[in-house]
C-alpha positions in Angstrom: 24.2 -24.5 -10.0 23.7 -27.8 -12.1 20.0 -29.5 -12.7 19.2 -33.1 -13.0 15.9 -31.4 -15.2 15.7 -28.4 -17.0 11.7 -28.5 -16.1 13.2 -27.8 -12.4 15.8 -25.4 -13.3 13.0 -23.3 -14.9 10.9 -23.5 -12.0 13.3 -22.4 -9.8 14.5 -19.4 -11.9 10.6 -17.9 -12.1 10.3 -18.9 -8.0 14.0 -17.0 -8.1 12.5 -13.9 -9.4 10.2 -12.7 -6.4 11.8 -10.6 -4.0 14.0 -12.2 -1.2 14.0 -15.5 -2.7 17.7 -16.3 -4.2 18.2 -19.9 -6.0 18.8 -21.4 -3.0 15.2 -20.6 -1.4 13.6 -21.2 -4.8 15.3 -24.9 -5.3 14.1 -25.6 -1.7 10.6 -24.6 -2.5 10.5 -26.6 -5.6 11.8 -29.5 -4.1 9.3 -29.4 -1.3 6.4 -28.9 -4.0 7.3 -32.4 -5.6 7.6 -34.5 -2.4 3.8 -33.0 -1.7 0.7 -34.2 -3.3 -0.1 -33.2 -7.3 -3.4 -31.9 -6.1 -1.5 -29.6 -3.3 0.6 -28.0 -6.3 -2.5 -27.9 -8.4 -4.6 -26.2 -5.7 -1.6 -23.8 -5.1 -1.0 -23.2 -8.5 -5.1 -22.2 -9.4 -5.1 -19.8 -6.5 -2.0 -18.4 -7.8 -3.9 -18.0 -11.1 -6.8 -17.0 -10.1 -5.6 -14.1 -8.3 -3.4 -12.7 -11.0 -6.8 -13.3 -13.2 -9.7 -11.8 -10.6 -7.8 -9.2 -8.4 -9.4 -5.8 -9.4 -8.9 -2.3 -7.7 -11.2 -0.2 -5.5 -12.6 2.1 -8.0 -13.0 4.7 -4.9 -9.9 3.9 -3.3 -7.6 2.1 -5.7 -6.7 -1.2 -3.3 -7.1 -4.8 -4.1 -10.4 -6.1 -4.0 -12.6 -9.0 -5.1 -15.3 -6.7 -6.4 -15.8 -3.1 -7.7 -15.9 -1.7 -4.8 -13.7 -3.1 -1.6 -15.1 -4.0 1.6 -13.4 -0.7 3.8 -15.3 1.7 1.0 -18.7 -0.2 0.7 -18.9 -0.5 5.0 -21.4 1.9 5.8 -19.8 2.4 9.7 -16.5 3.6 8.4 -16.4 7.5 8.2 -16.6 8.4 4.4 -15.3 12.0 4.7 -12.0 11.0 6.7 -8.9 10.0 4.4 -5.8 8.2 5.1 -3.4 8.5 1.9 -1.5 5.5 1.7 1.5 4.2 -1.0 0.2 0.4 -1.3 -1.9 -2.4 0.0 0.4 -3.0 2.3 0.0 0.3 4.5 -3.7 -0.1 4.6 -3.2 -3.7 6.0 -0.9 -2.4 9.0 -2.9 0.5 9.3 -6.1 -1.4 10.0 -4.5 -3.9 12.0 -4.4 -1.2 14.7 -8.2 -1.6 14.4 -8.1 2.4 15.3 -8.5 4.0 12.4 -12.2 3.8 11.1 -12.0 6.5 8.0 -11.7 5.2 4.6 -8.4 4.8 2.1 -6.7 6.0 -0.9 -3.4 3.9 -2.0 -1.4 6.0 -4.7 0.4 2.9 -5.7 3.8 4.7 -5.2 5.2 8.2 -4.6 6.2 10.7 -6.5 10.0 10.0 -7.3 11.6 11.5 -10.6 14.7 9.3 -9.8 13.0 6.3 -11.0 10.7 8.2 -13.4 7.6 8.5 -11.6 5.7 11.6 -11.7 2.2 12.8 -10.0 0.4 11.5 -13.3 1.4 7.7 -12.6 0.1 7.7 -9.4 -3.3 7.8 -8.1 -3.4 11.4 -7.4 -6.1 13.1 -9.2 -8.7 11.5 -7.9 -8.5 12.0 -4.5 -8.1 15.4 -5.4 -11.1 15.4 -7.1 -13.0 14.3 -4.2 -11.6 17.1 -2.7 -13.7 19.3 -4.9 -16.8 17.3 -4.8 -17.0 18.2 -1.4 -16.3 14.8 -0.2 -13.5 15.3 2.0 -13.4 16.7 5.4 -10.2 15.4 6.7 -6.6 14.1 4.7 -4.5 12.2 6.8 -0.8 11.8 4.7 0.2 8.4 6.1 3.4 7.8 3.3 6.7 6.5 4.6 9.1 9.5 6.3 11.1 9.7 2.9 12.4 12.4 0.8 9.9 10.7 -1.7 7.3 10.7 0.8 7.3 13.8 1.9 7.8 15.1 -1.6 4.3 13.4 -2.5 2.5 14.7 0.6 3.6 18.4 -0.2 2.3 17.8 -4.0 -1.1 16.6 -3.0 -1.3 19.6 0.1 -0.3 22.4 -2.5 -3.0 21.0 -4.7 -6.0 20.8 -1.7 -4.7 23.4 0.7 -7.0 26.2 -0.3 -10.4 23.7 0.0 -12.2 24.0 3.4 -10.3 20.7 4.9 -7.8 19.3 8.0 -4.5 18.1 6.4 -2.6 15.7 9.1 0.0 13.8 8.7 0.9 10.9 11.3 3.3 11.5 14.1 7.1 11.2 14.1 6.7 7.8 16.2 7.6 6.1 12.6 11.3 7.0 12.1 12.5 8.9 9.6 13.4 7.0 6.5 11.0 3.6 8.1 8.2 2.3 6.3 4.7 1.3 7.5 4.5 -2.4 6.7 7.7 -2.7 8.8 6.3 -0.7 11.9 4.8 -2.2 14.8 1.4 -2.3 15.6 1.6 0.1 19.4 4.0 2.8 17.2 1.9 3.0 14.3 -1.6 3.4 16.1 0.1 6.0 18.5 1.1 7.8 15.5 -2.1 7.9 13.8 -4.4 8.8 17.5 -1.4 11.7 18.0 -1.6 12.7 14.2 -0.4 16.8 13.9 -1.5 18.9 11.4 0.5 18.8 8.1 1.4 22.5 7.8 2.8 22.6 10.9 4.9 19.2 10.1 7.1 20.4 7.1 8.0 24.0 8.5 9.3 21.7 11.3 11.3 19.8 9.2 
């Protein structure tokens, strides 16, 4: 692909880089951008900024937030001892677009997947077990995708919180094997949490 400015051809090839944008997309975008207002790109281009610069995580629950502690954690109505283990930010946004679940979080930021090199310590695992032995759990609901990865991360963290006075659920099989959360629809996925069975029971089944 030939450009009239190399100013453009770089644009396009950072835009090219996000995920499901070929050069195509990308030159579209850019192209749009400079029929638009400066102070449109400007505005667009400081929020861009200032979320890579001010994003922090949850210190509790390790998801995106604007301050030390994220809004879910710090809501005094949402039950505290009640867990929903998560991969990303993603999952917590489907999940709580049901508007049925009213526990709290904890995102791993992955799973466990020695494939791609990623082992229980580069995910956020510790902690929550940790509030395990504080006492500060009563419930852990495993809400990863139905994946040989995903399972494979919900039998680590059960191995390592089984023997603490606790429920251990994982959703129902409404979410197909192999599908993620994000993707699921809102009815599935809030059927699947309500009819949530107990984990122990869920991978003898399998």
């Amino acid at each position: 692909m030939e450009f009239p400015s190399k100013l453009l051809e770089k644009a396009v090839d950072e835009i090219s880089q996000l995920p499901g944008i070929g050069k195509r997309t990308a030159l579209r975008l850019m192209l749009h951008l400079l029929k638009q207002p400066e102070d449109q790109t400007n505005r667009l281009t400081e929020a861009l900024t200032k979320m890579r610069q001010d994003i922090i995580f949850c210190k509790s629950c390790h998801n995106i937030s604007d301050k030390e502690i994220c809004d879910i954690c710090s809501n005094p109505a949402r039950d505290h001892q009640t867990i929903c283990v998560v991969e990303d930010i993603r999952d917590v946004m489907a999940l709580e677009n049901t508007r049925l679940f009213k526990g709290i979080y904890h995102v791993l930021g992955g799973k466990i997947s020695p494939i791609d090199g990623i082992g229980p310590s580069q995910l956020n695992i510790q902690s929550l077990i940790d509030k395990v032995k504080k006492g500060e759990v009563k419930e852990i609901i495993f809400a990863l995708s139905s994946t040989m990865e995903g399972d494979t991360t919900n039998f680590y963290i059960y191995k390592h919180v089984k023997d603490f006075e606790i429920i251990t659920s994982t959703i129902a099989r409404g979410i197909s094997v192999g599908d993620e959360l994000e993707y699921a629809d809102e009815v599935t996925l809030g059927r699947s949490l309500i009819h949530r069975v107990p984990f122990e029971s869920a991978f003898k089944a399998v």
